[in-house]
C-alpha positions in Angstrom: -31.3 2.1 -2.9 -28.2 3.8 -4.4 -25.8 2.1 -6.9 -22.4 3.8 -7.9 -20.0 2.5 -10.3 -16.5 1.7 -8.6 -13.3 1.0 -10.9 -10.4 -1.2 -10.6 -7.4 -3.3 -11.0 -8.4 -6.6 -12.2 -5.9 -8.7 -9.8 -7.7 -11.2 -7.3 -6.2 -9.0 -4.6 -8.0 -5.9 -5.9 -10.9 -7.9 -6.9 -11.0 -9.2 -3.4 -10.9 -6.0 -2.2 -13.6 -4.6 -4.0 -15.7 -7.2 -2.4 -14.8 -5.4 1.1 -15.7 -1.7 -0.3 -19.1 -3.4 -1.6 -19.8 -4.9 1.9 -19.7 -1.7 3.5 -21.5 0.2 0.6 -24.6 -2.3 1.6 -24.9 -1.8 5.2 -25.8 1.9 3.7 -28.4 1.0 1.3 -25.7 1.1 -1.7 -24.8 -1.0 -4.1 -21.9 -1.1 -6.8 -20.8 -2.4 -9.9 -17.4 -2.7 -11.6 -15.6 -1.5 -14.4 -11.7 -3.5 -14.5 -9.0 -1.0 -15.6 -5.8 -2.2 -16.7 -3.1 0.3 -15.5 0.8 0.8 -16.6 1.5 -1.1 -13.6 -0.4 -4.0 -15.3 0.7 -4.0 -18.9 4.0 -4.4 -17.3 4.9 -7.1 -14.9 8.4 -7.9 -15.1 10.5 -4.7 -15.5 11.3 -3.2 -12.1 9.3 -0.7 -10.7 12.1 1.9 -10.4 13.2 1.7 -14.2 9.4 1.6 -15.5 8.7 4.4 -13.0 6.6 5.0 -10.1 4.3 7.5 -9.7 0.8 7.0 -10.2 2.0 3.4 -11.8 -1.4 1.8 -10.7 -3.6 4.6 -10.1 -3.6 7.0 -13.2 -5.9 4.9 -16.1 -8.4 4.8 -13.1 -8.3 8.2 -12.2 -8.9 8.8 -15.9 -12.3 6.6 -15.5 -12.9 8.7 -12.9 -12.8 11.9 -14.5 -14.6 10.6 -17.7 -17.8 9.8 -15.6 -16.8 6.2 -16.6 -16.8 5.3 -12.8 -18.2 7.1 -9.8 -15.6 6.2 -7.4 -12.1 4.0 -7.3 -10.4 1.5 -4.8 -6.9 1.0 -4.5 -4.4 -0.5 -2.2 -3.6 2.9 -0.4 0.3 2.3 -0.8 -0.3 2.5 -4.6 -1.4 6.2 -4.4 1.2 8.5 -5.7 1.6 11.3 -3.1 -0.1 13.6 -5.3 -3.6 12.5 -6.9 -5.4 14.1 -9.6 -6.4 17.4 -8.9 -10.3 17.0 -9.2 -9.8 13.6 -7.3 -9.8 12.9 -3.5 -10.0 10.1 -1.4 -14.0 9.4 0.2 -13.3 6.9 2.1 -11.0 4.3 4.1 -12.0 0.8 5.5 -10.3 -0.4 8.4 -7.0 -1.3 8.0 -5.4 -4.7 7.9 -1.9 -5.7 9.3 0.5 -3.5 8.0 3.4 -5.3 8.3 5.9 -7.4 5.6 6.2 -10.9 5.8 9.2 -12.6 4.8 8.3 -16.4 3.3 11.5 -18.4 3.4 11.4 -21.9 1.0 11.3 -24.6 3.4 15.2 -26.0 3.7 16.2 -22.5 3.4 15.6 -21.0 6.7 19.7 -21.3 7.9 21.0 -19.8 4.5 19.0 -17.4 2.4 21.1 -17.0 -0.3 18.6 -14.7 -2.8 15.8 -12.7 -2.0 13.1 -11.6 -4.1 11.5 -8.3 -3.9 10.3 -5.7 -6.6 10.6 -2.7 -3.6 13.6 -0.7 -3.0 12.0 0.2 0.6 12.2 -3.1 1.2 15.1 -3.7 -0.8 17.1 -1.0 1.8 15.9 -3.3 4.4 16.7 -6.7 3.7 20.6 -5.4 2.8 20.2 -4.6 6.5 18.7 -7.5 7.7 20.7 -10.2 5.3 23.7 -8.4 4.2 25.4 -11.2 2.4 22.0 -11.7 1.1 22.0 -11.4 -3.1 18.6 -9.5 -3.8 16.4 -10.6 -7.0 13.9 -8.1 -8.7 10.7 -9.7 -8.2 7.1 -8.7 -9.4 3.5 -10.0 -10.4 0.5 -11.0 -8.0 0.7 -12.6 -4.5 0.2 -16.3 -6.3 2.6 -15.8 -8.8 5.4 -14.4 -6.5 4.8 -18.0 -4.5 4.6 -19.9 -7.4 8.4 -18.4 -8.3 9.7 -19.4 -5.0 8.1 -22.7 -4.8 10.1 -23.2 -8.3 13.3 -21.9 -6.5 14.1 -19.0 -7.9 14.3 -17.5 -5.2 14.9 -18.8 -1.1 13.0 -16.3 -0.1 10.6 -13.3 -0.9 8.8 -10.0 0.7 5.1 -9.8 0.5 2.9 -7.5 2.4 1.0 -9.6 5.4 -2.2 -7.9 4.6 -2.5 -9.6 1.2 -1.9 -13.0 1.9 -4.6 -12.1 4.8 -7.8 -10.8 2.5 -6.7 -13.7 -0.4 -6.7 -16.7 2.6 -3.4 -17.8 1.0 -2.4 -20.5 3.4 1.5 -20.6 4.0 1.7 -23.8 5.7 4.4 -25.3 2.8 6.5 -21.7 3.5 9.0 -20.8 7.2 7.8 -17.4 7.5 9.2 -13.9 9.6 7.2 -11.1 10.1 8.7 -8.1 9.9 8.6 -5.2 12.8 7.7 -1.6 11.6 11.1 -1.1 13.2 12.9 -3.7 11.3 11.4 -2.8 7.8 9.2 -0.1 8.1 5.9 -0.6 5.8 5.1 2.1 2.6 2.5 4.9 3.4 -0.7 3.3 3.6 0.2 -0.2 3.6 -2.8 -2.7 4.8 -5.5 0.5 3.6 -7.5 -0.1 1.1 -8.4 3.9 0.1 -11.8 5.2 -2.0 -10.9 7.7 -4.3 -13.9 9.8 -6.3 -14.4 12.8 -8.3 -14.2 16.2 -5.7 -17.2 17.6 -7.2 -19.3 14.6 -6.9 -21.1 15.5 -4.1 -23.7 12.4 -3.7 -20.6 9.8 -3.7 -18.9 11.6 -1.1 -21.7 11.2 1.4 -22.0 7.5 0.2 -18.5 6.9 0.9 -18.2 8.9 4.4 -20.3 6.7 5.3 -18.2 3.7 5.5 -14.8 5.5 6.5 -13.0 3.9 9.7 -12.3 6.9 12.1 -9.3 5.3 13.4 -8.0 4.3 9.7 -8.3 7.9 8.8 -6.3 9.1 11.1 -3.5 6.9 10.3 -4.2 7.9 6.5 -3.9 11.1 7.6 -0.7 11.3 9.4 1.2 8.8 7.0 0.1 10.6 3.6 1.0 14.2 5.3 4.8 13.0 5.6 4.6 10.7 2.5 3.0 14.3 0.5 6.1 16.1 2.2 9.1 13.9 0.6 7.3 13.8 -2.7 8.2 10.3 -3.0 6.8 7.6 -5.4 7.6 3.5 -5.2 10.1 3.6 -7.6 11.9 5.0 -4.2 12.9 3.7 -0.7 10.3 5.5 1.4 8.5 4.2 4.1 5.9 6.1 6.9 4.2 4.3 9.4 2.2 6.2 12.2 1.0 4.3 15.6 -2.0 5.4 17.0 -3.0 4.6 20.8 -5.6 7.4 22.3 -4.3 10.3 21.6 -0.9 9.9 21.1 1.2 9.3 18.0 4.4 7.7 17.0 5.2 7.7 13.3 8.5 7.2 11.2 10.0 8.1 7.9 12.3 6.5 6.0 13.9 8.4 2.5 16.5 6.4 0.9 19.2 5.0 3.7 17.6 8.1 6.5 15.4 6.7 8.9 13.8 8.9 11.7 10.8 8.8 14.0 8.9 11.2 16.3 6.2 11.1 19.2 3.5 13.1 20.2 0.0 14.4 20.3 -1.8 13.2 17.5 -3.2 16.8 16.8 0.2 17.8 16.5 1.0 15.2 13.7 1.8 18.2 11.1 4.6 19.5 13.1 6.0 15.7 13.9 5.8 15.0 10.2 7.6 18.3 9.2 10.2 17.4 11.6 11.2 14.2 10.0 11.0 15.5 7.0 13.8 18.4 7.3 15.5 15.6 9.1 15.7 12.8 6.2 14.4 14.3 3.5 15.3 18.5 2.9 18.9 17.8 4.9 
């Protein structure tokens, strides 16, 4: 049986989702251990992301496991991956996607008059100025629990949190109103719901460990969404969104680059084109 070392944040959310990765890994004979990284992201929960910076915020201590042979291969939330990793890094794998979409989780009382809004995202930020313009937005940040325990507290009537996180941590909202969010009403950050496998390029025997347990229809929205998100060289400090929709063949996926939205259809073999589109549209105009 193999083994390979796999690093990480050491959230509940990333610690959950480890758990997933490892799943997989043993229905192919593998198993893993964990090395916990703390990243800038993580030394810093309070400032927001745009003044602290947001490239590789989460991603760059672990890639630096990674290439010190520290760690054979890395899982991340896909969304945190800055559009351009490492150069000896690349991703092995994807597991099938959860629901990308953004939840909105109102204080109960508050549902007629949301007065403050927390959220540590300036994609969503642009959003929720759309959604609830006389709406006074609150810098937010910290994990899934925390963000809920500051609501509960009422600091806030209401805050954005990715649906696919409250999903994998079981995080009943029962005490909460909530809205979920359409991909047209608040479109979701590149890889939102993925949870990606990064390893070394030249590490041969993890690479054919972690094909192993890729999702072929994951990938292809991987795929798509980085190809556009790679394109507007865009980090989360920014409001940038992609989401692709996959059905068959065919392909719908939108951009969104500060206040420019745009979307285009197609073939999905044709996603490069489509992608360049919206980018000269949003992003090079």
């Amino acid at each position: 049986m193999n083994e390979i070392t796999i690093a990480s944040r050491g959230s509940r959310l990333a610690l959950v989702q480890d758990e997933i990765v490892e799943k997989e890994l043993k229905k192919h004979s593998c198993t893993a251990k964990r090395v916990l990284i703390t990243t800038k992201g993580d030394m810093d929960r309070t400032t927001a992301l745009k003044k602290i910076g947001g490239n590789g915020l989460f991603v760059r201590e672990i890639e630096a496991a990674l290439a010190s042979g520290l760690a054979d291969a890395a899982v991340h939330s896909a969304k945190d991956l800055p559009y351009e990793l490492s150069p000896d890094m690349t991703i092995g794998a994807v597991v099938k996607a959860a629901d990308p979409s953004d939840y909105l989780v109102i204080k109960n009382g508050h549902a007629r008059e949301i007065k403050i809004i927390g959220t540590g995202s300036a994609r969503r930020a642009y959003s929720i100025k759309r959604l609830y313009p006389d709406a006074e937005i609150k810098n937010i940040r910290g994990n899934v629990e925390t963000r809920l325990e500051k609501l509960t507290c009422g600091e806030y009537d209401a805050i954005v949190i990715a649906k696919a996180g409250i999903d994998r941590l079981g995080i009943g909202l029962n005490g909460f109103t909530v809205r979920r969010f359409t991909p047209d009403e608040m479109i979701p950050a590149c890889g939102q719901g993925i949870i990606a496998v990064e390893c070394r390029k030249d590490d041969k025997n993890t690479i054919s460990i972690l094909k192993k347990i890729t999702d072929a229809e994951t990938a292809k929205r991987f795929t798509a969404e980085r190809y556009l998100f790679e394109l507007m060289k865009a980090d989360c400090s920014m409001a940038v969104g992609v989401h692709a929709e996959i059905s068959g063949d065919r392909l719908k996926i939108s951009g969104l680059f500060a206040d420019q939205c745009a979307s285009r259809s197609g073939k999905y073999w044709d996603y490069r084109r489509l992608c360049r589109e919206i980018a000269d549209e949003i992003y090079f105009k």
